[in-house]
PDB file of N, CA, C and O in Angstrom:
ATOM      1  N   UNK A   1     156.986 -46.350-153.386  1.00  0.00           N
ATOM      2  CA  UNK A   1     157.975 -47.247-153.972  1.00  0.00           C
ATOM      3  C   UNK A   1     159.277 -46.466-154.174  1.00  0.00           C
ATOM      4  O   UNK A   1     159.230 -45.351-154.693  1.00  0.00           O
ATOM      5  N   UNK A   2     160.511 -47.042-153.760  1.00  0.00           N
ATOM      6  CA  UNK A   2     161.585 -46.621-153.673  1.00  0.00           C
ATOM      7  C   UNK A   2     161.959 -47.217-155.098  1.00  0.00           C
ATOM      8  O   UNK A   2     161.607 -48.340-155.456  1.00  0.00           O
ATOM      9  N   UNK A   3     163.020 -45.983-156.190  1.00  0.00           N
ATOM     10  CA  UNK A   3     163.082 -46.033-157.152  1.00  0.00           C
ATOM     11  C   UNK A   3     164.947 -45.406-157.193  1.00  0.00           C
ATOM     12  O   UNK A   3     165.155 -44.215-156.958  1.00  0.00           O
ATOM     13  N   UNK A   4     165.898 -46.171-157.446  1.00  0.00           N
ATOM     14  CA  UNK A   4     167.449 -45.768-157.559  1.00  0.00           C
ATOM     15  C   UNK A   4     168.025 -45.980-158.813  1.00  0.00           C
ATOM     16  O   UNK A   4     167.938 -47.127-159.251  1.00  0.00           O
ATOM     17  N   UNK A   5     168.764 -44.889-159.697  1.00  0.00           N
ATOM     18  CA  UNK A   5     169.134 -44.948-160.914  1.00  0.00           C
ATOM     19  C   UNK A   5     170.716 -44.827-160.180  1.00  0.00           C
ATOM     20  O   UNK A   5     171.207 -44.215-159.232  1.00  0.00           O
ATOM     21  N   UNK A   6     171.203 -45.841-161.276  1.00  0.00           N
ATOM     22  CA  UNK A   6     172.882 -45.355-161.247  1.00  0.00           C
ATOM     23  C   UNK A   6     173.098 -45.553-162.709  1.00  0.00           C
ATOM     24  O   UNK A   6     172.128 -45.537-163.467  1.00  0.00           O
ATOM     25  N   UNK A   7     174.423 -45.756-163.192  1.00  0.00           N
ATOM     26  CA  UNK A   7     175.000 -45.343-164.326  1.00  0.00           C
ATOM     27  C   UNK A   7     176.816 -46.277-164.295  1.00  0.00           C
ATOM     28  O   UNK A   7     177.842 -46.041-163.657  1.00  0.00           O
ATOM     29  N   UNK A   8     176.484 -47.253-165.231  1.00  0.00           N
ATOM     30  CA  UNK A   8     177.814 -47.926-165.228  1.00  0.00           C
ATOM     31  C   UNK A   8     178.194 -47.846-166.538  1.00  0.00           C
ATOM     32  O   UNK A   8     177.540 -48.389-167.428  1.00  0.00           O
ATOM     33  N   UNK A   9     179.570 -46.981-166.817  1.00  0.00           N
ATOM     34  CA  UNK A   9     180.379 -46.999-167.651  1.00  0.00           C
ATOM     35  C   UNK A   9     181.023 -48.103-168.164  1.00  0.00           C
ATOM     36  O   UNK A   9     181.903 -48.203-167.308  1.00  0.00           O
ATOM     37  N   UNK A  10     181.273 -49.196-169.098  1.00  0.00           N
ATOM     38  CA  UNK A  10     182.016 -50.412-169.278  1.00  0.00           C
ATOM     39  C   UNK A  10     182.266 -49.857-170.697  1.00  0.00           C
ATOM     40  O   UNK A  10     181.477 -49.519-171.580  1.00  0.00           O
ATOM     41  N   UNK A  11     184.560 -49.882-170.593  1.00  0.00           N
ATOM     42  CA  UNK A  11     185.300 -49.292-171.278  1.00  0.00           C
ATOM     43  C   UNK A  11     185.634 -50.733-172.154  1.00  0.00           C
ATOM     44  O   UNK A  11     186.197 -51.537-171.411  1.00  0.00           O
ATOM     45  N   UNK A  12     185.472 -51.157-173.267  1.00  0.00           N
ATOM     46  CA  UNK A  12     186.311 -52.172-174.711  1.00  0.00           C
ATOM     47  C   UNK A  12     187.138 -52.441-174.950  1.00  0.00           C
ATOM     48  O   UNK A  12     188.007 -51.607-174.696  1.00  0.00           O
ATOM     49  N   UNK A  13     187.496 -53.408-175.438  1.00  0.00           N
ATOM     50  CA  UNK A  13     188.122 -53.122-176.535  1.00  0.00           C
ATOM     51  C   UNK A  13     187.938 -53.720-177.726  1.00  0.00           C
ATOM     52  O   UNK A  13     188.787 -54.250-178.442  1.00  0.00           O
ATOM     53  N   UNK A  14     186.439 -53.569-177.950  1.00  0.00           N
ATOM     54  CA  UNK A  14     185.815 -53.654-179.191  1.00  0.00           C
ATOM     55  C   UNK A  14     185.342 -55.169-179.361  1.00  0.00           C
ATOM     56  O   UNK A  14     185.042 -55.803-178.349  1.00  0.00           O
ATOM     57  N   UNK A  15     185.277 -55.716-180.526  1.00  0.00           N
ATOM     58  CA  UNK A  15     183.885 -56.855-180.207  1.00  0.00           C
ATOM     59  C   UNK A  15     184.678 -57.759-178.943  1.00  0.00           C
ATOM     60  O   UNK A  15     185.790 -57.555-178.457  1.00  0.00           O
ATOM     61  N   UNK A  16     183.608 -58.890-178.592  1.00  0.00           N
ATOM     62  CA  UNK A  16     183.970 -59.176-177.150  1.00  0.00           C
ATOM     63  C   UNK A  16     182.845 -59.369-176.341  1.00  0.00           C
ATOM     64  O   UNK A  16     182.058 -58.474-176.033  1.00  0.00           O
ATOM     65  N   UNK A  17     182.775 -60.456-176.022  1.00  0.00           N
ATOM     66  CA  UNK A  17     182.344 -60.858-174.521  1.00  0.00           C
ATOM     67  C   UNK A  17     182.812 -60.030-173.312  1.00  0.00           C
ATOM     68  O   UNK A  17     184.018 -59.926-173.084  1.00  0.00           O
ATOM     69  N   UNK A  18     181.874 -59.427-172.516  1.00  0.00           N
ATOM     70  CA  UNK A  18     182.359 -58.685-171.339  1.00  0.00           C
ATOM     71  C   UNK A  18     181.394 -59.192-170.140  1.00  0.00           C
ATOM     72  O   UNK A  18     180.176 -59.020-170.191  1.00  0.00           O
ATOM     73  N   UNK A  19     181.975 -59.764-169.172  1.00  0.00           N
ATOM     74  CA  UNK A  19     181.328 -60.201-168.003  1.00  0.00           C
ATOM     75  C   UNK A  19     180.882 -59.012-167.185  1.00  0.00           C
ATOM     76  O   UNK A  19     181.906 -58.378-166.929  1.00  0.00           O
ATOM     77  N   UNK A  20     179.714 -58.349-166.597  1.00  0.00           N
ATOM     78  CA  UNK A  20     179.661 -57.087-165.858  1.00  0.00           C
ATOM     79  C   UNK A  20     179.069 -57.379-164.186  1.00  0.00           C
ATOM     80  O   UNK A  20     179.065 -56.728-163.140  1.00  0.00           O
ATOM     81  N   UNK A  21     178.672 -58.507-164.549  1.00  0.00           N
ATOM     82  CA  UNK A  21     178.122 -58.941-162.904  1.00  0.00           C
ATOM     83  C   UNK A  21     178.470 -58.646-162.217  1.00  0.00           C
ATOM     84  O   UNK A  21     177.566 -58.258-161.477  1.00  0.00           O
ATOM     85  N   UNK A  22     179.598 -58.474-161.700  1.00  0.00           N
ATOM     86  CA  UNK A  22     180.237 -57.946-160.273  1.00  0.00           C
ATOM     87  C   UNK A  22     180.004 -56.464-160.225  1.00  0.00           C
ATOM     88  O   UNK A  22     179.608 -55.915-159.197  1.00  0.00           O
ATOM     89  N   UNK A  23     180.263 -55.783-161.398  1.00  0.00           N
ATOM     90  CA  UNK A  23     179.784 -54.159-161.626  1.00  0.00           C
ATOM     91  C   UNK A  23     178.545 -54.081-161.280  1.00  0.00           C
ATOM     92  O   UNK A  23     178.274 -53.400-160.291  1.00  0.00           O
ATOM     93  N   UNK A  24     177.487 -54.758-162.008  1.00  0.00           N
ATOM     94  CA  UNK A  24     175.426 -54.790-161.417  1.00  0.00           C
ATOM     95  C   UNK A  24     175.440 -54.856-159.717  1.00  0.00           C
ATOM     96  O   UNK A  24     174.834 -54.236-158.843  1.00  0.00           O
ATOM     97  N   UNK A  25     176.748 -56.253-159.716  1.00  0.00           N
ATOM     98  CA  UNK A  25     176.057 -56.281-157.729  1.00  0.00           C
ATOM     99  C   UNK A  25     176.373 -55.343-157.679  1.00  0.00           C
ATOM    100  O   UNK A  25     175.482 -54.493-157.687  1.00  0.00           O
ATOM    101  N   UNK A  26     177.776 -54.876-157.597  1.00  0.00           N
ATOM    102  CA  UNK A  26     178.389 -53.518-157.236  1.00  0.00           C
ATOM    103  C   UNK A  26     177.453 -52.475-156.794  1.00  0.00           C
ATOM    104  O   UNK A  26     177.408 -51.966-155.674  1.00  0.00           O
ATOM    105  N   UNK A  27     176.467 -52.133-158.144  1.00  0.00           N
ATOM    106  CA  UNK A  27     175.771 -50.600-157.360  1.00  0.00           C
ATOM    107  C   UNK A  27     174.873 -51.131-156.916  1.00  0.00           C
ATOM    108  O   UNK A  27     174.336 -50.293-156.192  1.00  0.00           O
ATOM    109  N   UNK A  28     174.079 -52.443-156.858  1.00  0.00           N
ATOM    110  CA  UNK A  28     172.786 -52.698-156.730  1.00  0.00           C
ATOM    111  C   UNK A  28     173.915 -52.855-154.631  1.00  0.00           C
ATOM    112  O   UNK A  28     173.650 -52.044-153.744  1.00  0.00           O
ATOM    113  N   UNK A  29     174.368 -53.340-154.539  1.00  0.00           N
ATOM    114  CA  UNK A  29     175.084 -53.101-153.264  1.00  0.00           C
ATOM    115  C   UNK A  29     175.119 -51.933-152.371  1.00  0.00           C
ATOM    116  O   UNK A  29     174.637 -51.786-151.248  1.00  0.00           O
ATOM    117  N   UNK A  30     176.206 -50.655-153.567  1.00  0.00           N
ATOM    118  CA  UNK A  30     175.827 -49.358-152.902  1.00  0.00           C
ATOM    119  C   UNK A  30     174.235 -48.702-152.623  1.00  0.00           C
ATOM    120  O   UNK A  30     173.924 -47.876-151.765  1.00  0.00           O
ATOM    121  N   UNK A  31     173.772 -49.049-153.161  1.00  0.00           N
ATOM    122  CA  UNK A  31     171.945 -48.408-152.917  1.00  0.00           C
ATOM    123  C   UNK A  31     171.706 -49.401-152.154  1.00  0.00           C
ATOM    124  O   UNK A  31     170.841 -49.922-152.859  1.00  0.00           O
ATOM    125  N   UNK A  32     171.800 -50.157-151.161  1.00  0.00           N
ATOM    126  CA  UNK A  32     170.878 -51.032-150.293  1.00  0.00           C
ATOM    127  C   UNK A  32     169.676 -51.900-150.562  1.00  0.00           C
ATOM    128  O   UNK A  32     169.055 -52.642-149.800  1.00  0.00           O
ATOM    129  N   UNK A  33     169.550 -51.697-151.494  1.00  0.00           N
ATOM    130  CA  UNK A  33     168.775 -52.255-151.829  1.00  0.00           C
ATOM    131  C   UNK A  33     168.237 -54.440-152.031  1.00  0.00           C
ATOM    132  O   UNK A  33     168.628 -55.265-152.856  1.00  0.00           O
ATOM    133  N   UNK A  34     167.364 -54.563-150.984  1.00  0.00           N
ATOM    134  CA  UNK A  34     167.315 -56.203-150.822  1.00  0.00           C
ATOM    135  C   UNK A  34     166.739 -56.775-152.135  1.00  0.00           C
ATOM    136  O   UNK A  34     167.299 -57.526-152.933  1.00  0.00           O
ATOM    137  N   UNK A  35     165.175 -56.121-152.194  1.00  0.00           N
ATOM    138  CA  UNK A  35     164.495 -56.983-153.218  1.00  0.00           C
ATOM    139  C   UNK A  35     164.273 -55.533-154.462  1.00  0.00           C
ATOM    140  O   UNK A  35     164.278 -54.308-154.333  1.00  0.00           O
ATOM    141  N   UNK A  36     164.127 -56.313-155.435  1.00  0.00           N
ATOM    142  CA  UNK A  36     163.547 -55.221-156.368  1.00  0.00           C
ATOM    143  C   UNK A  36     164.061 -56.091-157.906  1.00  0.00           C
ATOM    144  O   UNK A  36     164.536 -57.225-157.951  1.00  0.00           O
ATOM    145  N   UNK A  37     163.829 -55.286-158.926  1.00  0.00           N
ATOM    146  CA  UNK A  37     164.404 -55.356-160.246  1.00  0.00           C
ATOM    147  C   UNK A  37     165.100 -54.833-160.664  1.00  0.00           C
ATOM    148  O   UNK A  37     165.100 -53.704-160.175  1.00  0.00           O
ATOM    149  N   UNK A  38     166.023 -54.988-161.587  1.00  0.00           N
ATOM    150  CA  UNK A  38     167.268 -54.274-162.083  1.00  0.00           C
ATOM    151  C   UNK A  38     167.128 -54.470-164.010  1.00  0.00           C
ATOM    152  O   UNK A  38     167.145 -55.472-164.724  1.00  0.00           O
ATOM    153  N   UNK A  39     167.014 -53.200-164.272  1.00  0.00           N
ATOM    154  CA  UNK A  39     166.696 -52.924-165.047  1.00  0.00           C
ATOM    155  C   UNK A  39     168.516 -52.582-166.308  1.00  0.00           C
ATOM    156  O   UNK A  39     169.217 -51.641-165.937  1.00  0.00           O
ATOM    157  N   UNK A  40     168.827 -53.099-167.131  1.00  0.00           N
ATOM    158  CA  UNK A  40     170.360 -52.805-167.826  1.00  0.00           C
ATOM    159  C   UNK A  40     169.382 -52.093-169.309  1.00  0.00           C
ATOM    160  O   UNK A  40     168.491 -52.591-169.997  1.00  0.00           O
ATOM    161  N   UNK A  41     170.066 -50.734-169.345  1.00  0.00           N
ATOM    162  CA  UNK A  41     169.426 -50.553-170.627  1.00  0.00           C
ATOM    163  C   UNK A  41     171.195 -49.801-171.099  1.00  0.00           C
ATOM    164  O   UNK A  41     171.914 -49.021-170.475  1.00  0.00           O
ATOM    165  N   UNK A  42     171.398 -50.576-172.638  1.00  0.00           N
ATOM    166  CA  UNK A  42     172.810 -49.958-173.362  1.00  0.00           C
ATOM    167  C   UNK A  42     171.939 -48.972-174.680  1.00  0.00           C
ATOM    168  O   UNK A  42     170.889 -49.144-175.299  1.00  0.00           O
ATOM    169  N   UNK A  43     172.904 -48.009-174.686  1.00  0.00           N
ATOM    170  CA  UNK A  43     172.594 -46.647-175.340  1.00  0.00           C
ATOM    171  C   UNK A  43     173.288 -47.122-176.996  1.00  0.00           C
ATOM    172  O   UNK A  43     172.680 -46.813-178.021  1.00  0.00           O
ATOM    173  N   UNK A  44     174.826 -48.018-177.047  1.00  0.00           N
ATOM    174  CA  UNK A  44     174.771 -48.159-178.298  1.00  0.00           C
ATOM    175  C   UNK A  44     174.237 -49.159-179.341  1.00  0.00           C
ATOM    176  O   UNK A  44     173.994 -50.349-179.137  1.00  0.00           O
ATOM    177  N   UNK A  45     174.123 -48.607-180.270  1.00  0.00           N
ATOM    178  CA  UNK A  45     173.446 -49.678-181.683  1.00  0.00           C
ATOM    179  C   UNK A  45     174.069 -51.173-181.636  1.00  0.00           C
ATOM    180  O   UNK A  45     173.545 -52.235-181.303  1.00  0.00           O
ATOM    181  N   UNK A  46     175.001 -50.960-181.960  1.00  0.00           N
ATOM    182  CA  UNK A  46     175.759 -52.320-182.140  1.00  0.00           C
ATOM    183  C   UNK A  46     176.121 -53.236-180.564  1.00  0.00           C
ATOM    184  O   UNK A  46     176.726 -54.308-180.570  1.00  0.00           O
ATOM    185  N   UNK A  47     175.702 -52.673-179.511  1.00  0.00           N
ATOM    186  CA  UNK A  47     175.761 -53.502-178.067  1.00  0.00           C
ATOM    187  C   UNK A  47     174.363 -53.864-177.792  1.00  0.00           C
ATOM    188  O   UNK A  47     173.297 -53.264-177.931  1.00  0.00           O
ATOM    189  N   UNK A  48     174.903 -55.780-177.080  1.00  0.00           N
ATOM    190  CA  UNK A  48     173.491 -56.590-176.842  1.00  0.00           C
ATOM    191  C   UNK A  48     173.884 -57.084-175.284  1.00  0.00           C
ATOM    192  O   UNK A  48     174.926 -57.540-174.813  1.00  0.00           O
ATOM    193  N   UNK A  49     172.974 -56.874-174.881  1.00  0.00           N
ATOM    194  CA  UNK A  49     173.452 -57.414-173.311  1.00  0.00           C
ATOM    195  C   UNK A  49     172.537 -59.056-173.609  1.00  0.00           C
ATOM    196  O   UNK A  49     171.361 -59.096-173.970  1.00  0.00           O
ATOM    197  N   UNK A  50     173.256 -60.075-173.399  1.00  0.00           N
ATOM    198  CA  UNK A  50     172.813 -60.906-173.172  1.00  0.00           C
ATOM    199  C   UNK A  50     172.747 -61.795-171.276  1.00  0.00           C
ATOM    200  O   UNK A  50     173.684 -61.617-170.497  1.00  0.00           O
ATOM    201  N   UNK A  51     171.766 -62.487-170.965  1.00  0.00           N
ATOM    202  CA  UNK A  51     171.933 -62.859-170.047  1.00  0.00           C
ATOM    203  C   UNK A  51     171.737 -64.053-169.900  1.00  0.00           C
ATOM    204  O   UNK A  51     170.636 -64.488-170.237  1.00  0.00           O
ATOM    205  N   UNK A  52     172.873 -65.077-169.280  1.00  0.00           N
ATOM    206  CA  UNK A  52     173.445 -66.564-169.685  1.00  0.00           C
ATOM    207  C   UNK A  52     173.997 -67.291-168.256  1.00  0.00           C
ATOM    208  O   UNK A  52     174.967 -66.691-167.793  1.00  0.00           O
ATOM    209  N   UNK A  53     173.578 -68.426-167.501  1.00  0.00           N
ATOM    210  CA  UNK A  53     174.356 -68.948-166.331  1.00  0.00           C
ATOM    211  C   UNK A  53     175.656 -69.035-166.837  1.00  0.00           C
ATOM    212  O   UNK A  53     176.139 -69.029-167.969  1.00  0.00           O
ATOM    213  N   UNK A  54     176.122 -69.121-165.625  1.00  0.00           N
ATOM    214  CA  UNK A  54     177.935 -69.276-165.261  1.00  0.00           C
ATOM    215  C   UNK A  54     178.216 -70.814-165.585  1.00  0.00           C
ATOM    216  O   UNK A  54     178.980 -71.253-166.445  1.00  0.00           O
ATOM    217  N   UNK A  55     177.362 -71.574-164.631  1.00  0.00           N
ATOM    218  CA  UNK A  55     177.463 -72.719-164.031  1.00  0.00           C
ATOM    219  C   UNK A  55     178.534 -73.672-165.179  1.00  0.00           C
ATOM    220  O   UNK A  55     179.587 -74.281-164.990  1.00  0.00           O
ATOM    221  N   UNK A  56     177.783 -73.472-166.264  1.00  0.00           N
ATOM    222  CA  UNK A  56     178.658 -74.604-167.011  1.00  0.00           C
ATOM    223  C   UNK A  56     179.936 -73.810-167.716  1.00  0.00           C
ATOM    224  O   UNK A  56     179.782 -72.925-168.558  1.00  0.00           O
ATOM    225  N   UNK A  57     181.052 -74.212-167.295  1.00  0.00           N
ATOM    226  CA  UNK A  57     182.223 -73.310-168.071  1.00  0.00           C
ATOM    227  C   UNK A  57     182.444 -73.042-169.703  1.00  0.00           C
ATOM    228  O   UNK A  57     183.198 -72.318-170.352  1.00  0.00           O
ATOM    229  N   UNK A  58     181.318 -74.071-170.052  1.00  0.00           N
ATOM    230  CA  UNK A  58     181.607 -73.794-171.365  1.00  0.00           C
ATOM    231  C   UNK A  58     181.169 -73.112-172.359  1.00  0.00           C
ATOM    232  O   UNK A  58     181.630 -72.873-173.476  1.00  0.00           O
ATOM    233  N   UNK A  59     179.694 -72.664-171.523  1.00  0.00           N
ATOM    234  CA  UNK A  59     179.027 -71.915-171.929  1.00  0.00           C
ATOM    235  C   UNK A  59     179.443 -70.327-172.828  1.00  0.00           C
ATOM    236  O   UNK A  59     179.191 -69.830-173.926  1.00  0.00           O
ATOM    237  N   UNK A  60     180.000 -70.065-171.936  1.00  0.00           N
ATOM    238  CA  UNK A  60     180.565 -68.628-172.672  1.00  0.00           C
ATOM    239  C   UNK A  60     181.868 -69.445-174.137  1.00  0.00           C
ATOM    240  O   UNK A  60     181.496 -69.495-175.309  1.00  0.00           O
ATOM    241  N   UNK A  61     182.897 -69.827-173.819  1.00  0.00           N
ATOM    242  CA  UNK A  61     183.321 -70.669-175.067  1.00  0.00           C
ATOM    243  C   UNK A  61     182.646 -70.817-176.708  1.00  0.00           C
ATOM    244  O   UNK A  61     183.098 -70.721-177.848  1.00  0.00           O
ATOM    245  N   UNK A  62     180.673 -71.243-175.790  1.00  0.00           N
ATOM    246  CA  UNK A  62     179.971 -72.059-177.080  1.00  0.00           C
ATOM    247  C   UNK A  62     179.373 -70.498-177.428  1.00  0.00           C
ATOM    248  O   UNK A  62     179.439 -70.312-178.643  1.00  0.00           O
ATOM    249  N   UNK A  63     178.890 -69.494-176.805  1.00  0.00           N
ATOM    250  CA  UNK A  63     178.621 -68.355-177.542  1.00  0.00           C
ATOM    251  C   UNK A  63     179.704 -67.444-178.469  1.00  0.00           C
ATOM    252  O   UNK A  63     179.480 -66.913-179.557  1.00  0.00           O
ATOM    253  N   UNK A  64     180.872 -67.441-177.729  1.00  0.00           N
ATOM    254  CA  UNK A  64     182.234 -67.212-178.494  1.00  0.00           C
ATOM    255  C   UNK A  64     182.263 -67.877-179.872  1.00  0.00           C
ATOM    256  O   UNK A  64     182.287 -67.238-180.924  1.00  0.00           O
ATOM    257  N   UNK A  65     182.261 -68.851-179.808  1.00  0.00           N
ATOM    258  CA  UNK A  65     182.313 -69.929-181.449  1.00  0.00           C
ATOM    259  C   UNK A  65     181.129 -69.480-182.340  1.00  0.00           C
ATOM    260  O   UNK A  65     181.084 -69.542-183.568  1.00  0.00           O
ATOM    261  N   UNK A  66     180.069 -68.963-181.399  1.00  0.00           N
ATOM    262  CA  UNK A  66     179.082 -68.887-182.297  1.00  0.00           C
ATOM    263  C   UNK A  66     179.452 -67.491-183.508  1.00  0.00           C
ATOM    264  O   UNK A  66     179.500 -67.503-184.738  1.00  0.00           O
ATOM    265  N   UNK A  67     179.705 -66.173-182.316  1.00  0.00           N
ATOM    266  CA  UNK A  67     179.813 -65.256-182.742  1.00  0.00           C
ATOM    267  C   UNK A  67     180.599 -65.048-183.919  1.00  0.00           C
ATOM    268  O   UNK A  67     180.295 -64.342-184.881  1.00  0.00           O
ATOM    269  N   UNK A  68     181.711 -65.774-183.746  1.00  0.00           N
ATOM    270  CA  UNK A  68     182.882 -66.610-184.649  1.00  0.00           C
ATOM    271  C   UNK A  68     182.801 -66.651-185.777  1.00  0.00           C
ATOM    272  O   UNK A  68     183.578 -66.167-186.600  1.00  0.00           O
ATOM    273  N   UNK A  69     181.543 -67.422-186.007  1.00  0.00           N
ATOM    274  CA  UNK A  69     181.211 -68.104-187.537  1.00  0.00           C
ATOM    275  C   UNK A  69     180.815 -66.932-188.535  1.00  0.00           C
ATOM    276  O   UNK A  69     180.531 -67.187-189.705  1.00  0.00           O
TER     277      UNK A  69
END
């Protein structure tokens, strides 16, 4: 079993929604890789990777409001 670590830096500016998808294809791109799993692990306390469709635009909006309250 073929096994590829990379390492993506994503720079803030503090609380915030940050879209990274294009960064994940990005390396999952450079390594060739067709099928497999992709594993996101964040090192700080206070960061949550959540994972949410695009499809409806409002989606990100209704988590924004949430965070909000």
């Amino acid at each position: 079993m073929r096994i590829d670590q990379e390492r993506l830096e994503i720079r803030t500016n503090g609380k915030g929604l940050y879209e990274i998808t294009d960064e994940i294809q990005s390396k999952i791109d450079k390594c060739g890789v067709r099928n497999g799993t992709v594993t996101v692990f964040v090192q700080h306390t206070s960061c949550s990777v959540i994972i949410m469709e695009n499809a409806d635009p409002t989606a990100r909006r209704d988590l924004e409001e949430f965070f909000d309250r």
